[in-house]
N, CA, C and O atoms as CSV, one atom per row, in Angstrom:
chain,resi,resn,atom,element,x,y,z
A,1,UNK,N,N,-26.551,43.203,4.338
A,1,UNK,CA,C,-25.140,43.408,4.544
A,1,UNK,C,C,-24.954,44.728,5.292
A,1,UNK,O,O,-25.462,45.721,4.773
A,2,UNK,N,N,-24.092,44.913,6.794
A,2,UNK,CA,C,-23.674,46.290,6.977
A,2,UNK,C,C,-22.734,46.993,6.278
A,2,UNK,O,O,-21.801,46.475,5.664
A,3,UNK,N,N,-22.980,48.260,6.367
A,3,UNK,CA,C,-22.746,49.127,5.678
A,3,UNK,C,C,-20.895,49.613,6.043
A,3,UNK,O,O,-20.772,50.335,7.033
A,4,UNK,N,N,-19.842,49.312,5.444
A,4,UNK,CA,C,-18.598,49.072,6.176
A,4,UNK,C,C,-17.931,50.381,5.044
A,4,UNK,O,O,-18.351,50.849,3.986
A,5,UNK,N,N,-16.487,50.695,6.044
A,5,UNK,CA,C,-16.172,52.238,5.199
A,5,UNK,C,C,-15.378,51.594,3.695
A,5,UNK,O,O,-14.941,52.249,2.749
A,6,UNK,N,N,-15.389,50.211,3.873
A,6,UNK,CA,C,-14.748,49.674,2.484
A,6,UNK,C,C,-15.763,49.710,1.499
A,6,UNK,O,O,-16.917,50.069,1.732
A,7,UNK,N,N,-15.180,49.203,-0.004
A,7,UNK,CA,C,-15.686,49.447,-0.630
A,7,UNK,C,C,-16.381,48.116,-0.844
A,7,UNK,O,O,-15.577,47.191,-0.731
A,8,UNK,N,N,-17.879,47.643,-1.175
A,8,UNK,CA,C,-18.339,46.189,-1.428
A,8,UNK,C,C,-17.700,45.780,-2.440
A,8,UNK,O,O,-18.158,44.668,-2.700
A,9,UNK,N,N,-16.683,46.118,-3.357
A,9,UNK,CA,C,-16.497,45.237,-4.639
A,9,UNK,C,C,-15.032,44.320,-3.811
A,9,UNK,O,O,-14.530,43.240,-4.124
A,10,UNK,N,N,-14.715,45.169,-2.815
A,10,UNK,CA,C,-13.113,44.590,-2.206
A,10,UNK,C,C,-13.593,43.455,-1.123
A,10,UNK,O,O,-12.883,42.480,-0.878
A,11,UNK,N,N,-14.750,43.651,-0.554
A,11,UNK,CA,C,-15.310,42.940,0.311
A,11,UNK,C,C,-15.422,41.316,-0.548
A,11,UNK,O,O,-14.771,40.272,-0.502
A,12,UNK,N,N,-16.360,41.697,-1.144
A,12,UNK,CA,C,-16.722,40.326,-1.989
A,12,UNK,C,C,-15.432,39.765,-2.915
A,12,UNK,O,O,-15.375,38.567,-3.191
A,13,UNK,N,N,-14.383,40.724,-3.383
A,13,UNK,CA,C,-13.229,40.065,-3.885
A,13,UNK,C,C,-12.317,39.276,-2.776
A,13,UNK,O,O,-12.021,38.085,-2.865
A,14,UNK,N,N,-11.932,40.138,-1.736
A,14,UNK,CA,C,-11.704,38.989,-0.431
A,14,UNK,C,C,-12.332,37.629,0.102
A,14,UNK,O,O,-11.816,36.574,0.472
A,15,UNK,N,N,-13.514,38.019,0.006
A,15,UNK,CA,C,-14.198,36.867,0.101
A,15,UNK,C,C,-14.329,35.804,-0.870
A,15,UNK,O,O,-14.452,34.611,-0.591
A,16,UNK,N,N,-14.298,36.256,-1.905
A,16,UNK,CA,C,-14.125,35.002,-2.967
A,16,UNK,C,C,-13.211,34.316,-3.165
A,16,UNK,O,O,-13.221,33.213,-3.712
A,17,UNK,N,N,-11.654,35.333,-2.423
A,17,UNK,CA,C,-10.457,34.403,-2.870
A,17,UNK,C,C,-10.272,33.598,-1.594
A,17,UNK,O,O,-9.569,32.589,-1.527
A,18,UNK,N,N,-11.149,34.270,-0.308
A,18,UNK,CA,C,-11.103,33.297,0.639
A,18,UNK,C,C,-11.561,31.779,0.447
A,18,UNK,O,O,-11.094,30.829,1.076
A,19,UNK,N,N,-12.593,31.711,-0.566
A,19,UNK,CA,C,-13.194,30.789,-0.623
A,19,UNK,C,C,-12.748,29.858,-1.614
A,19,UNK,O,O,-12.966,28.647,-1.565
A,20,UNK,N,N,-12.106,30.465,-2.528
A,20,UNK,CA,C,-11.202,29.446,-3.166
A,20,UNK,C,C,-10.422,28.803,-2.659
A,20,UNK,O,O,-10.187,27.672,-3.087
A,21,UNK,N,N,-9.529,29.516,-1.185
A,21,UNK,CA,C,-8.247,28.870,-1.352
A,21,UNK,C,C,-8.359,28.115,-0.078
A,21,UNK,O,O,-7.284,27.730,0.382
A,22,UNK,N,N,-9.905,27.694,0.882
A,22,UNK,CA,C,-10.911,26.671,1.381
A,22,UNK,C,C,-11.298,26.396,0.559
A,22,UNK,O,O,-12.466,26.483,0.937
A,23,UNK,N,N,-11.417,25.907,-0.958
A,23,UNK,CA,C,-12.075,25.098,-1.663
A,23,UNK,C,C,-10.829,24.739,-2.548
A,23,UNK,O,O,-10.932,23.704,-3.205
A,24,UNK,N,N,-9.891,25.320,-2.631
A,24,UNK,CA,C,-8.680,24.493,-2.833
A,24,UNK,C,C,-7.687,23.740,-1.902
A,24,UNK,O,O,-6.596,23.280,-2.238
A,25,UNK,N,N,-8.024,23.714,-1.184
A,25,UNK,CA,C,-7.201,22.989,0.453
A,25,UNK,C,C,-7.472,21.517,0.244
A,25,UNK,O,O,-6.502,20.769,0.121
A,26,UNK,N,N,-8.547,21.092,0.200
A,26,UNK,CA,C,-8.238,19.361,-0.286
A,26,UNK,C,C,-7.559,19.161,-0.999
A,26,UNK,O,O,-6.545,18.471,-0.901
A,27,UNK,N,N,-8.064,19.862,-2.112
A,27,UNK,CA,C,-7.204,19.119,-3.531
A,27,UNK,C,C,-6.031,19.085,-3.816
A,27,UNK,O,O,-5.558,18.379,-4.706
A,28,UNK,N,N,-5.158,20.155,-2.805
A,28,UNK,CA,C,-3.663,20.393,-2.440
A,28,UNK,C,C,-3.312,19.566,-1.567
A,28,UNK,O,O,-2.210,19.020,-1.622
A,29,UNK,N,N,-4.262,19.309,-0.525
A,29,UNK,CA,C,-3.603,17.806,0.262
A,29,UNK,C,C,-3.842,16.783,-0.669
A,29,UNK,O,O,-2.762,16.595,-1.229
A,30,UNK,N,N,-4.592,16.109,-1.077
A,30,UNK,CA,C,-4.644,15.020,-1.750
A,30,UNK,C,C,-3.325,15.186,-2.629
A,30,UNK,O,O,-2.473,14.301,-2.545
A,31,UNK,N,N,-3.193,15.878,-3.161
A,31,UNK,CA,C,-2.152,16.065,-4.597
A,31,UNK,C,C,-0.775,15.791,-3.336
A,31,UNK,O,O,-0.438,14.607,-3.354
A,32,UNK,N,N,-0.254,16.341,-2.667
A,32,UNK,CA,C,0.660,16.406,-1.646
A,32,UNK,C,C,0.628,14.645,-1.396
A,32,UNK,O,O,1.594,14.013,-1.822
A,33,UNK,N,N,-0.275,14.047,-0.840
A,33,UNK,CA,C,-0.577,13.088,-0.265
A,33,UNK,C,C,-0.057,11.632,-1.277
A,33,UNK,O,O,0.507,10.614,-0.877
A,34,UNK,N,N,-0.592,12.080,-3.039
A,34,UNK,CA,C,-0.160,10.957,-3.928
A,34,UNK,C,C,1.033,11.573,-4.191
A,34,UNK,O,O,1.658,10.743,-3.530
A,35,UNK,N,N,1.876,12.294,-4.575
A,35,UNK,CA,C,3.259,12.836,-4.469
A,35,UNK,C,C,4.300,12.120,-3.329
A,35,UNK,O,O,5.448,11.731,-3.548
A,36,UNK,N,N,3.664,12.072,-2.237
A,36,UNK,CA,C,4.715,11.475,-1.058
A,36,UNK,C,C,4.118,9.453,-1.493
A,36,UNK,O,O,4.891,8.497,-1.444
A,37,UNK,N,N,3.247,9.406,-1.711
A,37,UNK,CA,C,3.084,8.101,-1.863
A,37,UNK,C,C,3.806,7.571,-3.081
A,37,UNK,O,O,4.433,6.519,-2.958
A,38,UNK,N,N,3.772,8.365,-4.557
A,38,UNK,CA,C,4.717,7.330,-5.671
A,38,UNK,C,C,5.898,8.365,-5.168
A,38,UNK,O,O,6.174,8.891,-6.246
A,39,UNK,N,N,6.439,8.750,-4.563
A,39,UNK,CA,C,7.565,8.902,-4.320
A,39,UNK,C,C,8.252,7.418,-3.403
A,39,UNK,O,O,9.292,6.788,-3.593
A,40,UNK,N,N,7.392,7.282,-2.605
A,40,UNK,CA,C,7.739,5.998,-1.313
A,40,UNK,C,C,7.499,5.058,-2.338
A,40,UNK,O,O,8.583,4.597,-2.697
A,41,UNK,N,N,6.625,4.608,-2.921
A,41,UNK,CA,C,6.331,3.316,-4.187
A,41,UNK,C,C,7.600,3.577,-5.372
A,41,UNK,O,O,7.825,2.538,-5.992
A,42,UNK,N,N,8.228,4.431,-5.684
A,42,UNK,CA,C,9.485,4.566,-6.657
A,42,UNK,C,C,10.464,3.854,-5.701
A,42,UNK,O,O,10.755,2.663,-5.813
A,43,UNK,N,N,10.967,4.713,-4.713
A,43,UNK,CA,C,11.776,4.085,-3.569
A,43,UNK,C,C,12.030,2.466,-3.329
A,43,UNK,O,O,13.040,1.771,-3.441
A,44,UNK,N,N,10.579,2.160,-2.924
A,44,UNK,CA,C,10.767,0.774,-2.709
A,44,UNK,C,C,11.110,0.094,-4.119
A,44,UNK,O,O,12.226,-0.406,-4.260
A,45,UNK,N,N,10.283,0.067,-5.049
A,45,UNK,CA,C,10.767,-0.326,-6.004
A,45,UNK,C,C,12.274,-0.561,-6.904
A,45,UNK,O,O,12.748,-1.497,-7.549
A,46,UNK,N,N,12.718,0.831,-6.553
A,46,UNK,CA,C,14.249,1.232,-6.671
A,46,UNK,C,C,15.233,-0.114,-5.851
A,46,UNK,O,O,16.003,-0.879,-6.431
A,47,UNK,N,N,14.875,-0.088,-4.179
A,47,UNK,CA,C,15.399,-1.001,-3.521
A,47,UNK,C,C,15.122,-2.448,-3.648
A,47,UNK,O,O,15.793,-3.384,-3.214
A,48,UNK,N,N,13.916,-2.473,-4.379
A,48,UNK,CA,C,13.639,-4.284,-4.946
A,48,UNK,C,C,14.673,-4.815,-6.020
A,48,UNK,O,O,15.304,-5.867,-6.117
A,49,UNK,N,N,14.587,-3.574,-6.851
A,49,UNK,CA,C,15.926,-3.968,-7.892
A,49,UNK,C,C,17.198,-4.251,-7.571
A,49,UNK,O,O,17.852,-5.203,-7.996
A,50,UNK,N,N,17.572,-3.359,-6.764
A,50,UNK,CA,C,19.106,-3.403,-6.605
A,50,UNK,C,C,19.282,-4.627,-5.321
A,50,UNK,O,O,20.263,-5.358,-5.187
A,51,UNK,N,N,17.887,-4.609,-4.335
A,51,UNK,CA,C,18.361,-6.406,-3.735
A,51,UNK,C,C,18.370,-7.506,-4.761
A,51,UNK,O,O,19.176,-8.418,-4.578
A,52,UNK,N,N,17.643,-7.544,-5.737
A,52,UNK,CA,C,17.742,-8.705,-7.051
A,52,UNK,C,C,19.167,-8.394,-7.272
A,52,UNK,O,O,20.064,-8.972,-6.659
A,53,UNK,N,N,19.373,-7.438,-8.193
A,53,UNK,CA,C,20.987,-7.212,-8.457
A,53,UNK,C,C,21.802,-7.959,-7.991
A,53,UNK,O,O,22.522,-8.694,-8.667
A,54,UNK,N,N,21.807,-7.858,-6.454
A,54,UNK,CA,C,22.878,-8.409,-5.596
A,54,UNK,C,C,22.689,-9.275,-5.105
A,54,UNK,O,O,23.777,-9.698,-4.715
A,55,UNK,N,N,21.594,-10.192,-4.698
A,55,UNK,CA,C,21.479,-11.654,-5.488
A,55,UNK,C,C,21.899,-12.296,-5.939
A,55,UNK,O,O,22.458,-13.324,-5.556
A,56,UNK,N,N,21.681,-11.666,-7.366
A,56,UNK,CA,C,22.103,-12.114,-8.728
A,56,UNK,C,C,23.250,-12.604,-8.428
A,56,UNK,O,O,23.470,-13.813,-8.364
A,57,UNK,N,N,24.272,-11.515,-8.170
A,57,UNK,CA,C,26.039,-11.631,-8.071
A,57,UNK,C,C,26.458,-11.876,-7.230
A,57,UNK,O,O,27.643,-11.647,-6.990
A,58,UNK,N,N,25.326,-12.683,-6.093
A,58,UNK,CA,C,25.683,-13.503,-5.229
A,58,UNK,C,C,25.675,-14.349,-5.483
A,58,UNK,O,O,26.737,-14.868,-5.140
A,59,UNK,N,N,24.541,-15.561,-6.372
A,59,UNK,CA,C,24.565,-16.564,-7.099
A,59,UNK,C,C,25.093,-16.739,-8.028
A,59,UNK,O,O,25.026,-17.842,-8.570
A,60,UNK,N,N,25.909,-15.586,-8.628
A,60,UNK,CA,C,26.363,-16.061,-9.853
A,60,UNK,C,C,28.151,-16.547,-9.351
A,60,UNK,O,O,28.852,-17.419,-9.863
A,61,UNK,N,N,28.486,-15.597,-8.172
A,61,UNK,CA,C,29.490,-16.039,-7.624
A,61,UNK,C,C,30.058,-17.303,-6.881
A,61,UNK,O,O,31.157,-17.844,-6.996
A,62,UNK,N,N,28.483,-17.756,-5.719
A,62,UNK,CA,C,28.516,-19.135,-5.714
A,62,UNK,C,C,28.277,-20.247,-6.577
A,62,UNK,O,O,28.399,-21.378,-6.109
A,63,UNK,N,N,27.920,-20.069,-7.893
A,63,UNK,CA,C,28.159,-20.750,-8.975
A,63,UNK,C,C,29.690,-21.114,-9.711
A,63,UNK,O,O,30.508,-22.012,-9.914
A,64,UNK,N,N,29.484,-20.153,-9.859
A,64,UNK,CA,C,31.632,-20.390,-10.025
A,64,UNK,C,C,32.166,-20.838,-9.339
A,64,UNK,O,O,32.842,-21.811,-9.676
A,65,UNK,N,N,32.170,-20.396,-8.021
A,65,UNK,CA,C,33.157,-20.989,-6.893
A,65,UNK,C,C,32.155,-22.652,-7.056
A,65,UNK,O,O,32.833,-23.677,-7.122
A,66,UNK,N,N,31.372,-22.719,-7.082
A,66,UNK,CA,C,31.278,-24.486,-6.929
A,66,UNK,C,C,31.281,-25.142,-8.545
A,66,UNK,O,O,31.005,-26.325,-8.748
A,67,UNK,N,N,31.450,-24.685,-9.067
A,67,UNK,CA,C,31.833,-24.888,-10.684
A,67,UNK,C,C,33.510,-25.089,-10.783
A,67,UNK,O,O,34.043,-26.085,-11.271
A,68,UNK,N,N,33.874,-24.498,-10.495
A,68,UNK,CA,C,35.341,-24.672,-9.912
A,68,UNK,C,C,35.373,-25.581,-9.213
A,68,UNK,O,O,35.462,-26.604,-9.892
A,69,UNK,N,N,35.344,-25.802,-8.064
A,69,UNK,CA,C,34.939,-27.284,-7.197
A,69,UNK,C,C,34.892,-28.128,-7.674
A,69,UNK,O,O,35.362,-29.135,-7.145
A,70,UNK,N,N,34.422,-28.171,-8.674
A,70,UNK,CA,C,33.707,-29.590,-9.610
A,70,UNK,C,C,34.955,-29.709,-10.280
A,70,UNK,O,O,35.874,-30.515,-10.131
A,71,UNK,N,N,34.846,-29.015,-10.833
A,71,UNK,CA,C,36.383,-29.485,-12.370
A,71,UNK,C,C,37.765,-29.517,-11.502
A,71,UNK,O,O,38.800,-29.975,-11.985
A,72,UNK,N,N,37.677,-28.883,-9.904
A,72,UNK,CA,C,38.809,-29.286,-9.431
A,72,UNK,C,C,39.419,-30.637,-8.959
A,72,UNK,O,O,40.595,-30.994,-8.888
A,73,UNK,N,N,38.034,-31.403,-8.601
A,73,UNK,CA,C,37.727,-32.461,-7.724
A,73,UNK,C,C,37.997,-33.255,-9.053
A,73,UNK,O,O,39.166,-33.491,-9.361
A,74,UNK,N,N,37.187,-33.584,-9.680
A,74,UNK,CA,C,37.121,-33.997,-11.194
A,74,UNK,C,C,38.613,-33.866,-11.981
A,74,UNK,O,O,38.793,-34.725,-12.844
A,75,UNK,N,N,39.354,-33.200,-11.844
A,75,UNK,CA,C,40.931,-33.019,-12.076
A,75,UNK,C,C,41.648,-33.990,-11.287
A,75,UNK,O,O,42.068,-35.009,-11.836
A,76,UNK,N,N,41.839,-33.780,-10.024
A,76,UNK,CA,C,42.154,-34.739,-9.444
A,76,UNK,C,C,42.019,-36.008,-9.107
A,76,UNK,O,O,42.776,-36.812,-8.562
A,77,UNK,N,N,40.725,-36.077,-9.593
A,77,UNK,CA,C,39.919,-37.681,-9.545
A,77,UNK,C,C,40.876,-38.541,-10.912
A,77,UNK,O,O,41.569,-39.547,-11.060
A,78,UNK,N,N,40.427,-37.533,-11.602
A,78,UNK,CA,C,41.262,-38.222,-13.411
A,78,UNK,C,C,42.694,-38.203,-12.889
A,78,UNK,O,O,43.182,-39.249,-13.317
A,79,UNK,N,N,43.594,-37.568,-12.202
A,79,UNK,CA,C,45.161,-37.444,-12.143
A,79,UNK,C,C,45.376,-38.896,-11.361
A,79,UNK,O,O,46.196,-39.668,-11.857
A,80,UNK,N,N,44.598,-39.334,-10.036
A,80,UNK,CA,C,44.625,-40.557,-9.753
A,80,UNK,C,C,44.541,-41.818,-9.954
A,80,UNK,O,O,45.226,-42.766,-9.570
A,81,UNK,N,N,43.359,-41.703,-10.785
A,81,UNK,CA,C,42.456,-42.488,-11.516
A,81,UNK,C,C,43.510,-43.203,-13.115
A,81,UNK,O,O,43.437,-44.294,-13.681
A,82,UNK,N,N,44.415,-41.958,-13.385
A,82,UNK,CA,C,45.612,-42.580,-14.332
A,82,UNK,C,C,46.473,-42.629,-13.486
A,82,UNK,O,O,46.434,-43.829,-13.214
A,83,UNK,N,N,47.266,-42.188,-12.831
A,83,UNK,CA,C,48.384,-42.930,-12.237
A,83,UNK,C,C,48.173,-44.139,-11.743
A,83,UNK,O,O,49.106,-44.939,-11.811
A,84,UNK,N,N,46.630,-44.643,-11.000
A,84,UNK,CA,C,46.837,-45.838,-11.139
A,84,UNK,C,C,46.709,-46.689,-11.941
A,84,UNK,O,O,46.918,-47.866,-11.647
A,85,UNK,N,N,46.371,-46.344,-13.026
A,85,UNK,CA,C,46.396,-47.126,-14.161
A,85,UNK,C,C,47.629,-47.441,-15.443
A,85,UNK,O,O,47.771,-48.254,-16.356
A,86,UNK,N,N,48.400,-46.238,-14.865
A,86,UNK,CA,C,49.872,-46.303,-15.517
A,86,UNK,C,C,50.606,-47.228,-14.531
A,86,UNK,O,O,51.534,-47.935,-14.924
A,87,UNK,N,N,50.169,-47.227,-13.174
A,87,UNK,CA,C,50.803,-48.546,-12.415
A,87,UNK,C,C,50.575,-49.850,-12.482
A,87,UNK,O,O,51.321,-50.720,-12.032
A,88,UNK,N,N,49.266,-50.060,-13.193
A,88,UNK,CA,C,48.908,-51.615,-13.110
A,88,UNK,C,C,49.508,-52.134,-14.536
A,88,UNK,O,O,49.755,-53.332,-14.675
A,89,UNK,N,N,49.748,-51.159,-15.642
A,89,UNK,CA,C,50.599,-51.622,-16.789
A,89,UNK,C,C,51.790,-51.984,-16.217
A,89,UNK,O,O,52.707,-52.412,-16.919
């Protein structure tokens, strides 16, 4: 080692924290890396639900409206269906 006007204990303490924080640099990307990923996997998930949701209360709306349909048609079928039968008495 040359002989430098610092002191060797500051030398080698620099150097060691250099080397940690290059030997901590992956493990901070990786960690960074699954952080942005279940963040994007929550997200989508979030948006799978709420398209079901609205779905849902899309079908549940065209259910009624043709449920209605039915008993309307069916109303009127029976209102005919006796008047002509109060006519043939």
């Amino acid at each position: 080692m040359l002989p430098t006007p610092v002191n060797s204990y500051i030398t080698d303490s620099v150097s060691q924290v250099n080397t940690k924080v290059l030997g901590d640099a992956p493990a901070m990307a990786m960690g960074n890396l699954f952080i942005a990923t279940s963040q994007a996997l929550g997200n989508a998930a979030h948006n799978a639900v709420a398209g079901q949701q609205q779905t849902n209360i899309t079908a549940q709306a065209a259910t009624t409206s043709g449920v209605t349909t039915l008993y309307s048609i069916d109303t009127a079928t029976d209102a005919i269906g006796t008047r002509d039968i109060l006519r043939v008495i």
